[in-house]
C-alpha atoms as an extended CHARMM CRD file, in Angstrom:
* protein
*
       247  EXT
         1         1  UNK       CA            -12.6190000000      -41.3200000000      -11.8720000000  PROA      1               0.0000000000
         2         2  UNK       CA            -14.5220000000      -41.6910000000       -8.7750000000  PROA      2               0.0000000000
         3         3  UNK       CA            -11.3850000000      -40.0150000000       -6.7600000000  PROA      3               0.0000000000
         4         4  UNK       CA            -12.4070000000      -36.7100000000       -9.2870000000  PROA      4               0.0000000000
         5         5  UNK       CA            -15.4910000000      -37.5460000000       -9.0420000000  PROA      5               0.0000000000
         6         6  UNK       CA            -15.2640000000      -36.8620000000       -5.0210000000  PROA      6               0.0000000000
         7         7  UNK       CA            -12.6540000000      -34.2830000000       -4.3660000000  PROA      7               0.0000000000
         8         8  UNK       CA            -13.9380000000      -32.2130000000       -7.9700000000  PROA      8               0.0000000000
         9         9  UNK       CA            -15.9750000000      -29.9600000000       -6.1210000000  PROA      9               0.0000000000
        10        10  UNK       CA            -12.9920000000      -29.2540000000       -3.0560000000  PROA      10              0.0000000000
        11        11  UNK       CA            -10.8440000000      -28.5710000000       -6.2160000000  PROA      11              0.0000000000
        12        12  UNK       CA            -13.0980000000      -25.8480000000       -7.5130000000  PROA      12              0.0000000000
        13        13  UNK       CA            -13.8650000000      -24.0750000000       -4.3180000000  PROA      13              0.0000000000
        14        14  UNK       CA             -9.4870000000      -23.7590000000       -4.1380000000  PROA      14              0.0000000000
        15        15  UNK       CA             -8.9780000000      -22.7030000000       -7.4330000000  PROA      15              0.0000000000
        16        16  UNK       CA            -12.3440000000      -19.7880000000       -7.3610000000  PROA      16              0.0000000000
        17        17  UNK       CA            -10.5600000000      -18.9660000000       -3.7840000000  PROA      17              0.0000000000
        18        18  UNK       CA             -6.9800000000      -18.0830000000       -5.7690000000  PROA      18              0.0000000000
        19        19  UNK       CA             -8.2710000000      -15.1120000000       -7.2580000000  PROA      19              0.0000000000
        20        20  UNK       CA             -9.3120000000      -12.8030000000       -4.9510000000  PROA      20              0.0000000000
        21        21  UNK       CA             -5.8010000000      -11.8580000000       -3.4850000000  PROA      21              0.0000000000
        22        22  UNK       CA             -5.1620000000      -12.2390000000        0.8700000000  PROA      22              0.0000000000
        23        23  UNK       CA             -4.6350000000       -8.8190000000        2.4420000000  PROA      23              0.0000000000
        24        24  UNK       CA             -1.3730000000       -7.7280000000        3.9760000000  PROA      24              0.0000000000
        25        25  UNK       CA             -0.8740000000       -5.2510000000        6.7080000000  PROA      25              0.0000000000
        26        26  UNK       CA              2.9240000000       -3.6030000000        6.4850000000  PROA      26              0.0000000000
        27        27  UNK       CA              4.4760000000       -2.6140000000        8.9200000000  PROA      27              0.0000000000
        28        28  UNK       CA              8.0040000000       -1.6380000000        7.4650000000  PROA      28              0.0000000000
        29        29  UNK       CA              9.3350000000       -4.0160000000       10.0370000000  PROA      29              0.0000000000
        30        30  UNK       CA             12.2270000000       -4.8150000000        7.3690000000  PROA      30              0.0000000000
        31        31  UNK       CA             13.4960000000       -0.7620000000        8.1610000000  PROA      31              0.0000000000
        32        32  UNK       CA             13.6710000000       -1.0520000000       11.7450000000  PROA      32              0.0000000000
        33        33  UNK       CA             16.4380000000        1.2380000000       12.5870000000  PROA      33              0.0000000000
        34        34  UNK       CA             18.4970000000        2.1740000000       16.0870000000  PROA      34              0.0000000000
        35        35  UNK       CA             19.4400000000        5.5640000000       14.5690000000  PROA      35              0.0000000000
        36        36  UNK       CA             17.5870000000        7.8550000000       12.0000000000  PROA      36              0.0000000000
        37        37  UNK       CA             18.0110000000        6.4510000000        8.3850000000  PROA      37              0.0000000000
        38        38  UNK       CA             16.4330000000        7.1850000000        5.4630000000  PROA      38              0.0000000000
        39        39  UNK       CA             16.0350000000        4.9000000000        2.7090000000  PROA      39              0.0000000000
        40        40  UNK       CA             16.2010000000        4.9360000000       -1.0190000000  PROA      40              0.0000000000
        41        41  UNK       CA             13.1360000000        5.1510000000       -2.8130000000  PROA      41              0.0000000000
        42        42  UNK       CA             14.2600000000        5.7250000000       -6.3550000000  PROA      42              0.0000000000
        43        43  UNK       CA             13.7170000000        3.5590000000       -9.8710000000  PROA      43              0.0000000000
        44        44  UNK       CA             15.0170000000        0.4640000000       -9.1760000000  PROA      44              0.0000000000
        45        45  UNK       CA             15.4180000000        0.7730000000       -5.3240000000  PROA      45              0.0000000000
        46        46  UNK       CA             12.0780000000        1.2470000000       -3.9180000000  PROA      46              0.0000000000
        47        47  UNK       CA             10.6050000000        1.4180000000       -0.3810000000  PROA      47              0.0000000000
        48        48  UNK       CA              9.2850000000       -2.2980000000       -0.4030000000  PROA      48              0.0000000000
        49        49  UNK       CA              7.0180000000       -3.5670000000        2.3700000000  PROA      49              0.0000000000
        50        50  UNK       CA              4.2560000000       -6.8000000000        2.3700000000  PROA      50              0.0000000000
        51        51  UNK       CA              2.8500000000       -6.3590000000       -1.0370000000  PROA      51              0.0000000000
        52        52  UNK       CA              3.1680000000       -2.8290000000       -2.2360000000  PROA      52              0.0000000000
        53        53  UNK       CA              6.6820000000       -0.8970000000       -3.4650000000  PROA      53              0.0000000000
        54        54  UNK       CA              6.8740000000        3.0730000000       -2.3750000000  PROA      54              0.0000000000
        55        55  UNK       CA              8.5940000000        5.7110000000       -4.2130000000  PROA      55              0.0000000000
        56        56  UNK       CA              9.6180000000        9.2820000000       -3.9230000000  PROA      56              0.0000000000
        57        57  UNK       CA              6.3400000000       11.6830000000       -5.8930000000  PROA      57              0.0000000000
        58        58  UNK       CA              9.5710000000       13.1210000000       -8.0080000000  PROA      58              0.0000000000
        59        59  UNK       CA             11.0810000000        9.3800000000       -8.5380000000  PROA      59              0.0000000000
        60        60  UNK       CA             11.3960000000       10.7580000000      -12.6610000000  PROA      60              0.0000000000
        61        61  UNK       CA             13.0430000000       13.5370000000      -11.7170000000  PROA      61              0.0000000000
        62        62  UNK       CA             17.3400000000       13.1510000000      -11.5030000000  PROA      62              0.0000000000
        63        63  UNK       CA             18.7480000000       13.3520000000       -8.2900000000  PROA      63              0.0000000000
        64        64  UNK       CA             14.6310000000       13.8830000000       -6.8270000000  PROA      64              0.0000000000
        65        65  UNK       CA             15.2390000000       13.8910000000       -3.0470000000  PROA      65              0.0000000000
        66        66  UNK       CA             14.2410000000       10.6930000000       -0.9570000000  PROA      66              0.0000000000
        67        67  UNK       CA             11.3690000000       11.1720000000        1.1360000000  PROA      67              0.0000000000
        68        68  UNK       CA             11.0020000000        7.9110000000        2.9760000000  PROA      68              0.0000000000
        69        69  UNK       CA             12.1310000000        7.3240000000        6.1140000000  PROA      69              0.0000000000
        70        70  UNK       CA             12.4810000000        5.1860000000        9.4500000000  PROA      70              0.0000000000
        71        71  UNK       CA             13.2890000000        7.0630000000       12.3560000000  PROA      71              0.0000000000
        72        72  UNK       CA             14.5930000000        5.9290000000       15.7990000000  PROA      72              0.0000000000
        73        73  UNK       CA             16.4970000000        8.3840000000       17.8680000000  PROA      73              0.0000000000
        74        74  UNK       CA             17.1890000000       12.0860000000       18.0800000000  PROA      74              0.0000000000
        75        75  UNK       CA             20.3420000000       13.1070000000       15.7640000000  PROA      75              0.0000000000
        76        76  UNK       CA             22.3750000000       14.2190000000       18.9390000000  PROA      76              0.0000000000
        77        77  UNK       CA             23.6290000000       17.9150000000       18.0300000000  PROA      77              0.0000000000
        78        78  UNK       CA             21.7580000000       17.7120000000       15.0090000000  PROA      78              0.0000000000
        79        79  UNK       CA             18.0640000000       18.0020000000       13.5320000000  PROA      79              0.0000000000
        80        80  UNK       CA             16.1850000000       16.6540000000       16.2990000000  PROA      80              0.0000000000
        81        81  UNK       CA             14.2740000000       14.0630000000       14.4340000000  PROA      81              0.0000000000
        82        82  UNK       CA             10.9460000000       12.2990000000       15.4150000000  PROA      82              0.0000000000
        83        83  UNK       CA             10.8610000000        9.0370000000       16.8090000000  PROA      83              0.0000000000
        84        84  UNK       CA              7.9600000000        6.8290000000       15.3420000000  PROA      84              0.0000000000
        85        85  UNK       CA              4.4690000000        6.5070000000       16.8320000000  PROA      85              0.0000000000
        86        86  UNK       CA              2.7560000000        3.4640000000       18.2270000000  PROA      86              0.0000000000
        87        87  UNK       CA              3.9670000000        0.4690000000       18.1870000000  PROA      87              0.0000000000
        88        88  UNK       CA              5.0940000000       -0.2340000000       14.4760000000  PROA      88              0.0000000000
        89        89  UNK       CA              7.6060000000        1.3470000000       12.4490000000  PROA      89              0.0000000000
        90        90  UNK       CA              6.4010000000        4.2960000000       10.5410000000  PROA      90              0.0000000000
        91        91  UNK       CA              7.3520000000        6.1600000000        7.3010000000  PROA      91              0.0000000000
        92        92  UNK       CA              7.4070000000        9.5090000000        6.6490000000  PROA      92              0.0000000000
        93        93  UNK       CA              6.9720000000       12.1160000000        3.9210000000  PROA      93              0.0000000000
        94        94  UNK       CA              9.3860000000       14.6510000000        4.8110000000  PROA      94              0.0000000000
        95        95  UNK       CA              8.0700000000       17.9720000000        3.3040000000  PROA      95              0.0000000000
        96        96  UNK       CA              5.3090000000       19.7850000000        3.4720000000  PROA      96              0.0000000000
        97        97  UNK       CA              2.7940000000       18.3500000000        0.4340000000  PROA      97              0.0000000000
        98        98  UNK       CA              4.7810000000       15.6620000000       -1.0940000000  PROA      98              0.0000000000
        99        99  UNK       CA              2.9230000000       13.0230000000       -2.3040000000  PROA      99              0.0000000000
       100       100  UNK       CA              3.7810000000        9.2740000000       -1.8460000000  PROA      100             0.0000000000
       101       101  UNK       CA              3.5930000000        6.8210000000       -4.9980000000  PROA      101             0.0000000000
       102       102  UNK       CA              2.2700000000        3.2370000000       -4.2060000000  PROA      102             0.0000000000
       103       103  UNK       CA              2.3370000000        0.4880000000       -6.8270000000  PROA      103             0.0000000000
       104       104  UNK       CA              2.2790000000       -3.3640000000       -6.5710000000  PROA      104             0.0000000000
       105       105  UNK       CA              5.2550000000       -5.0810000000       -5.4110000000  PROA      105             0.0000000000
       106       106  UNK       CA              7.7900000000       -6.0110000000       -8.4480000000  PROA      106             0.0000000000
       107       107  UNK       CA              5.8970000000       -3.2490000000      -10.9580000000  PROA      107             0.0000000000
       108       108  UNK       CA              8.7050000000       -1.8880000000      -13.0700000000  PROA      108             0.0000000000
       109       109  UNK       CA              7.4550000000        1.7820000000      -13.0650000000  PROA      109             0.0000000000
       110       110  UNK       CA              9.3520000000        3.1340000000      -16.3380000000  PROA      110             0.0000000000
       111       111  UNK       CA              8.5340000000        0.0910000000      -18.4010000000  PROA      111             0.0000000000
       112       112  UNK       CA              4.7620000000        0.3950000000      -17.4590000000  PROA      112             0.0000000000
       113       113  UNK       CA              4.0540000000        3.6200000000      -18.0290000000  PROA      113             0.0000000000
       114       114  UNK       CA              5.8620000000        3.1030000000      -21.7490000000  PROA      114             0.0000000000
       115       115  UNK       CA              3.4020000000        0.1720000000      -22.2680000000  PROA      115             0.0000000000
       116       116  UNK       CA              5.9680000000       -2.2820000000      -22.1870000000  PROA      116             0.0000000000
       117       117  UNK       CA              4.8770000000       -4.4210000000      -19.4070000000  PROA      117             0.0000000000
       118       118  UNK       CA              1.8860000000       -4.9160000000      -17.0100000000  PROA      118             0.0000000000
       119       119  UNK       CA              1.4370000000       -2.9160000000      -13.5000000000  PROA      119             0.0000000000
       120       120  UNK       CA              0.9370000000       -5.3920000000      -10.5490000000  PROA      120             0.0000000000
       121       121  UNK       CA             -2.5340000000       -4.4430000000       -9.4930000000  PROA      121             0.0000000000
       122       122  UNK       CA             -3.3300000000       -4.1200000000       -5.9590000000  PROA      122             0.0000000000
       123       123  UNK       CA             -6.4490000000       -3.3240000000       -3.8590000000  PROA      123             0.0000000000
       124       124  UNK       CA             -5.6990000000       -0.6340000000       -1.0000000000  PROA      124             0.0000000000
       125       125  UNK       CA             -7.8930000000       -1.1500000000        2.5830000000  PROA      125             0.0000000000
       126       126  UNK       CA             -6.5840000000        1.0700000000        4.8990000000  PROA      126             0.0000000000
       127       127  UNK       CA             -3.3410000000        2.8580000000        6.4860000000  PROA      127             0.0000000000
       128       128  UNK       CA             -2.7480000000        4.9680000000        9.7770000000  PROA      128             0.0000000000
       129       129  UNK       CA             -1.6530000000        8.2510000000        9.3870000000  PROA      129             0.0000000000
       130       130  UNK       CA             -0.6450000000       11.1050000000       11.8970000000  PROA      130             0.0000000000
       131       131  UNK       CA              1.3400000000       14.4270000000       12.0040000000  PROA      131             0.0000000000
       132       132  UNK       CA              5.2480000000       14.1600000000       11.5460000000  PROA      132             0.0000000000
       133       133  UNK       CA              6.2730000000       16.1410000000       14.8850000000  PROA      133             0.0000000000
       134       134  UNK       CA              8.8790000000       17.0050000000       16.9650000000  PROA      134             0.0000000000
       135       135  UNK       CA             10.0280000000       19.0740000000       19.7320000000  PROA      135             0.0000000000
       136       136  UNK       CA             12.3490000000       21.3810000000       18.1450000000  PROA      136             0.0000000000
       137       137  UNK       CA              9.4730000000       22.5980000000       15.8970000000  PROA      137             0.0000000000
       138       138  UNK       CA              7.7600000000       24.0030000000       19.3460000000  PROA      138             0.0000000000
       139       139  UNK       CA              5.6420000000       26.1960000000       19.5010000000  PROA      139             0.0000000000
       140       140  UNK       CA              4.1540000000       25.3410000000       16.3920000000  PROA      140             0.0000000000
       141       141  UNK       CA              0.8110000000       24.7610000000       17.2360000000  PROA      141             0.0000000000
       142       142  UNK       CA             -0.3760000000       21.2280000000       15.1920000000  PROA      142             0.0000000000
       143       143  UNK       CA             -4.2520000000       21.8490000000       13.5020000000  PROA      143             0.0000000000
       144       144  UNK       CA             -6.0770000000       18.9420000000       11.8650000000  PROA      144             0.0000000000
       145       145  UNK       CA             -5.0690000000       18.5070000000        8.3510000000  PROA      145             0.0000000000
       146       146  UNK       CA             -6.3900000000       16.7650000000        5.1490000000  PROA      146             0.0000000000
       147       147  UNK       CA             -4.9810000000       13.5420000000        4.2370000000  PROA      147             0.0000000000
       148       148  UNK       CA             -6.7210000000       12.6240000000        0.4320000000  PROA      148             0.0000000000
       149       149  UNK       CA             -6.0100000000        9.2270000000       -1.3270000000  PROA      149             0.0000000000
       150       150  UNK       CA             -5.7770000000        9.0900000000       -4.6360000000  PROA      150             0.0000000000
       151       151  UNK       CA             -5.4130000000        6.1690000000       -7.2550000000  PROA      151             0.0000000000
       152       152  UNK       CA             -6.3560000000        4.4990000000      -10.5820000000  PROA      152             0.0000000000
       153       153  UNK       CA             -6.6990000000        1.1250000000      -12.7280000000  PROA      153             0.0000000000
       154       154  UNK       CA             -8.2980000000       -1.3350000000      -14.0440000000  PROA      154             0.0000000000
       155       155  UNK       CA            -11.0230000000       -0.9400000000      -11.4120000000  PROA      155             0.0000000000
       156       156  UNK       CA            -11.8510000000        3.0940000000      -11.5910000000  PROA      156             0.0000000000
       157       157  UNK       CA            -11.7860000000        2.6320000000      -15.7250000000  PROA      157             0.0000000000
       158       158  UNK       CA             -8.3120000000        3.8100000000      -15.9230000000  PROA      158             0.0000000000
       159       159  UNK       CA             -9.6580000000        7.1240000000      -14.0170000000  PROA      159             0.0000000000
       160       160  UNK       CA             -8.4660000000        8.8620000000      -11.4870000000  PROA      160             0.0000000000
       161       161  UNK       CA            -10.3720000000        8.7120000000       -8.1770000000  PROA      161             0.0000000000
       162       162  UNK       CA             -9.9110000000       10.1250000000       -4.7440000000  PROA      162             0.0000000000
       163       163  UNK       CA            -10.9930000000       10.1310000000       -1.0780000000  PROA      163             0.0000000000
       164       164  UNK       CA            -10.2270000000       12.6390000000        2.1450000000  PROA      164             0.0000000000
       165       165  UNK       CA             -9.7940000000       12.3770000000        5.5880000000  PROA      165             0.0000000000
       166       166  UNK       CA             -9.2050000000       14.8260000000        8.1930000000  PROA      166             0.0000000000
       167       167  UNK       CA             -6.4360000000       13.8440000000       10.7160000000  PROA      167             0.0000000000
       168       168  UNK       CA             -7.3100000000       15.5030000000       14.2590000000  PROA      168             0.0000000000
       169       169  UNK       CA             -4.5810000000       17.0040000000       16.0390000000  PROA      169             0.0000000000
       170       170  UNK       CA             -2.7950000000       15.4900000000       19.2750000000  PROA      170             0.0000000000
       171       171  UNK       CA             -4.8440000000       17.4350000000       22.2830000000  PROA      171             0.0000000000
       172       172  UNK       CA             -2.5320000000       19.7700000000       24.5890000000  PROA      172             0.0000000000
       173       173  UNK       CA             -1.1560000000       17.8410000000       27.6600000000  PROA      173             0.0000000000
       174       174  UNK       CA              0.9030000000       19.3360000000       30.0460000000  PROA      174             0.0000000000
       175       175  UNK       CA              1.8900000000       22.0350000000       27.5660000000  PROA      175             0.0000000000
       176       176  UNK       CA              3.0850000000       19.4640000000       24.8370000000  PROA      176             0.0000000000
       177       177  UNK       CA              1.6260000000       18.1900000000       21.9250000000  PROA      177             0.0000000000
       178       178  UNK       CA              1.3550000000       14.1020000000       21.8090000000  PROA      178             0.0000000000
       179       179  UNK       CA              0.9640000000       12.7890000000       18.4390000000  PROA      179             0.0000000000
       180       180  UNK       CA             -0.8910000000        9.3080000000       17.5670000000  PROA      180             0.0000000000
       181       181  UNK       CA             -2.1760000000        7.4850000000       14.3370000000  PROA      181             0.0000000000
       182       182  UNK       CA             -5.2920000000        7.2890000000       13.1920000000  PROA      182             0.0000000000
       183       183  UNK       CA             -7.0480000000        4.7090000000       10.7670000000  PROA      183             0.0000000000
       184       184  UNK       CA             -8.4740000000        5.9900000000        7.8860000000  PROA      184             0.0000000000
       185       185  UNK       CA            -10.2380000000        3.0880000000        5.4640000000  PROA      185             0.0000000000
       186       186  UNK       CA            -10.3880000000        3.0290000000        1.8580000000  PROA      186             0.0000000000
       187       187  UNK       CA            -13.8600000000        2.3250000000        0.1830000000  PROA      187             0.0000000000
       188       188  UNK       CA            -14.7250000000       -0.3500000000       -2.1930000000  PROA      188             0.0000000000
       189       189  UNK       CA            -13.9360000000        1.8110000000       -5.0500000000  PROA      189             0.0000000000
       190       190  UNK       CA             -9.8000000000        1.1410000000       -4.3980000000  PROA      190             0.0000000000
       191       191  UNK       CA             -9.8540000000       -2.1340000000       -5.7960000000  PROA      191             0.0000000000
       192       192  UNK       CA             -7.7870000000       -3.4180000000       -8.7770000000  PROA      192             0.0000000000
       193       193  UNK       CA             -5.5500000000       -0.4700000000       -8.8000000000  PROA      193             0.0000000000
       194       194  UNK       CA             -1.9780000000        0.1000000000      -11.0310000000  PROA      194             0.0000000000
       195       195  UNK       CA             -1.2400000000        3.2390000000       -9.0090000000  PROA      195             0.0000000000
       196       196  UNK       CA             -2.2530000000        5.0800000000       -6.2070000000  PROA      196             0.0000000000
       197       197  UNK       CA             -0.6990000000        7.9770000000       -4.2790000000  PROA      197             0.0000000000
       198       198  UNK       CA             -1.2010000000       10.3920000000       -1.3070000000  PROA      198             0.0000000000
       199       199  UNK       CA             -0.4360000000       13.0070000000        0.0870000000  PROA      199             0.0000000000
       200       200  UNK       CA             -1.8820000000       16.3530000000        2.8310000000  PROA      200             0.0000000000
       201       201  UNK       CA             -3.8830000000       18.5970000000        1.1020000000  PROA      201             0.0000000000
       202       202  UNK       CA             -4.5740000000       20.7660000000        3.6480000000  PROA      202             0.0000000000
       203       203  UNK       CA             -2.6170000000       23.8730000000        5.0250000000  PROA      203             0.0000000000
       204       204  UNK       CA             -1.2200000000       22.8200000000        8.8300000000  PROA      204             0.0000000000
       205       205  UNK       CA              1.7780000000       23.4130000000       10.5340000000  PROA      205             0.0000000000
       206       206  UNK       CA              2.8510000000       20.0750000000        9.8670000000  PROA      206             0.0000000000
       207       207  UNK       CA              3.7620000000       17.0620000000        7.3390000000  PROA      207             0.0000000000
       208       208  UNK       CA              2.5020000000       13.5530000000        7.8730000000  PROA      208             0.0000000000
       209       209  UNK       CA              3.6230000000       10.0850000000        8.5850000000  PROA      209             0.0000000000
       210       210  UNK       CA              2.2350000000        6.2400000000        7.3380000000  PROA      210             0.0000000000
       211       211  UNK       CA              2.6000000000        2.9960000000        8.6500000000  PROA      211             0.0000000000
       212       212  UNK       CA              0.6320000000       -0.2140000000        8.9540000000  PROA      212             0.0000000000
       213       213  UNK       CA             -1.0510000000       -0.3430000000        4.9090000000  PROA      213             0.0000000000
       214       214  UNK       CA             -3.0680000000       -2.9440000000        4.4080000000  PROA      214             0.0000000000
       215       215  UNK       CA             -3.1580000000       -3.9930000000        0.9900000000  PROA      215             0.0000000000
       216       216  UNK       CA             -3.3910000000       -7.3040000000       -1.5440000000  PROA      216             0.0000000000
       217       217  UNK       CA             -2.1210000000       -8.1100000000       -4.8350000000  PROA      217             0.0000000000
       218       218  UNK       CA             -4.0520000000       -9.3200000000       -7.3320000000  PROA      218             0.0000000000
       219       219  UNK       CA             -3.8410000000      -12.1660000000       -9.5640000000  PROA      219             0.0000000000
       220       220  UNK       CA             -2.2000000000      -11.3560000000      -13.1320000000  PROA      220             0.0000000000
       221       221  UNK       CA             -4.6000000000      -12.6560000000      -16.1750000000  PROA      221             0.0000000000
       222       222  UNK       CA             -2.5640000000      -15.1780000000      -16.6000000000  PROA      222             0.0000000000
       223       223  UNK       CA             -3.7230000000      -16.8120000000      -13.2230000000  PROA      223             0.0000000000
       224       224  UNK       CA             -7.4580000000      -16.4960000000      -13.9430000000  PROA      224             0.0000000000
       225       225  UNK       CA             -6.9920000000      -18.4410000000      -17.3340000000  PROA      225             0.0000000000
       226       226  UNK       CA             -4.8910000000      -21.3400000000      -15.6250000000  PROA      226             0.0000000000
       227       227  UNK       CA             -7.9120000000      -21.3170000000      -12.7550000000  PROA      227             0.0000000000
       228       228  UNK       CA            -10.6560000000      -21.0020000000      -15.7610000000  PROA      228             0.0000000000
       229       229  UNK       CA             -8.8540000000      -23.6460000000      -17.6090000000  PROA      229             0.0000000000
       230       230  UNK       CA             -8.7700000000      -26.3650000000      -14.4620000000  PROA      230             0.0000000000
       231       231  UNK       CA            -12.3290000000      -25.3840000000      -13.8770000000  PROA      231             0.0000000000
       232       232  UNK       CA            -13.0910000000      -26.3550000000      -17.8130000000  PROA      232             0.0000000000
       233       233  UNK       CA            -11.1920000000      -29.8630000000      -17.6660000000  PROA      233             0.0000000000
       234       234  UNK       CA            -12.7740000000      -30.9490000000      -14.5390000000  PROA      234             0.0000000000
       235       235  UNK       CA            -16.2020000000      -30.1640000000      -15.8480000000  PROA      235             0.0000000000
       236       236  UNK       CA            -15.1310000000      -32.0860000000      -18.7620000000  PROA      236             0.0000000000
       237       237  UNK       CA            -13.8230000000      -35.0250000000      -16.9000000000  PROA      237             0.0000000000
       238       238  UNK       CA            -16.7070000000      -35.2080000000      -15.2700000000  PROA      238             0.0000000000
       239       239  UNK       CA            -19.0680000000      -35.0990000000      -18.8520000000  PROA      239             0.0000000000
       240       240  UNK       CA            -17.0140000000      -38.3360000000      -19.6170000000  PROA      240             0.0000000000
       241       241  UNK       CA            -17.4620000000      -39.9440000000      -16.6570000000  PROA      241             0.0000000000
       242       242  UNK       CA            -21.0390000000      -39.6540000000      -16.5700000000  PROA      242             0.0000000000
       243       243  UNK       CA            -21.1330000000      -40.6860000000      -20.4040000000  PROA      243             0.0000000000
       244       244  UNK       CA            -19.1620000000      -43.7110000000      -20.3780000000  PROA      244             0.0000000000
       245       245  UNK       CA            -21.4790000000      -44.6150000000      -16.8350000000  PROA      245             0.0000000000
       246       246  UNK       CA            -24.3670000000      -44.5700000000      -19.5200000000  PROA      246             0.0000000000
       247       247  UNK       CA            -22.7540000000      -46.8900000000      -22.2390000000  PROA      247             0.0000000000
């Protein structure tokens, strides 16, 4: 009892520490690619990366184009494609306006939205954006654009919420148009999500590229009641303890 007794209160401190989910930052390392690829982001095949799963806006909709993608090199001959920014992989939404779905890792999207099984929640920190662009567009001239976040769950009261940024756009040097990420961060509001999504809202001469979301998954209510319930015995152990000290 004494051993309890002693590492009770360590116990505690690990199981209250469970609950609040470590964040994640992905990279979509896993679609590092030589050439251009695109990969499938469909039911049952999504974009998955650290914590979070990515589909296609349309992913109801038979036959919905793809709109995720890792690119590497220029298609030789072909579209000349852009290579990604900064140092991580990047993703892209590949037309104008399409929007991005983003749901926890392992969330079976067409069984959830019948009611038949629980989203993963998530909480959503922060991603870089920046302008998908490439040479062969020239001389489009890239503006600023607006980048808005949108989401809902458990922690907006099942309503739908949303935040904008503005995305500058790459100065002129040398005649050519650089482009580079920027950060934008989420606000406490995007916390204990089922779904969010994004997407530019603005009119530009341009479409727009992620990489590097930070995110974490939170705990299904099944894990708070096994961390309440070890909480409940070791407060009772001790209550015996104590009691059977008196006698």
């Amino acid at each position: 009892m004494s051993r309890i007794r002693h590492w009770g209160p360590a116990l505690a401190a690990i199981a209250l520490g469970v609950p609040a989910g470590a964040q994640v930052k992905s990279t979509f390392s896993t679609y590092t690619s030589p050439a251009t690829t695109e990969f499938p982001a469909a039911i049952g095949a999504p974009v998955t990366s650290g914590v979070l799963d990515f589909y296609d806006t349309d992913f109801f909709v038979a036959g919905a184009r793809n709109v995720l993608g890792t690119w590497g090199t220029v298609d030789a001959g072909k579209v000349n494609r852009p290579t990604n920014v900064g140092t991580s992989n990047t993703m892209f939404a590949t037309q104008l306006g399409e929007e991005v779905d983003v749901f926890g890792e392992g969330t079976d999207v067409v069984r959830a939205f019948n009611g038949l099984s629980n989203f993963v929640n998530f909480s959503l920190y922060s991603l870089d954006v920046g302008h998908l662009y490439s040479s062969v567009f020239a001389p489009i001239i890239l503006s600023p654009f607006t980048f808005t976040v949108f989401a809902f769950g458990p922690g907006t009261g099942n309503a739908t919420i949303s935040q904008s940024f503005t995305i500058p756009a790459p100065a002129a040097v040398g005649g050519a148009q650089t482009p580079f990420l920027t950060t934008v961060t989420l606000d406490s509001r995007f916390s204990n999500l089922s779904n969010a999504w994004f997407t530019q809202t603005g009119s530009s001469a341009t479409a727009y590229q992620f990489t590097n979301v930070t995110a974490a998954v939170l705990p299904e209510p099944g894990t708070y009641v096994l961390v309440l319930t070890g909480l409940v015995s070791l407060g009772l152990v001790q209550r015996l303890r104590k009691r059977r000290a008196a006698d």
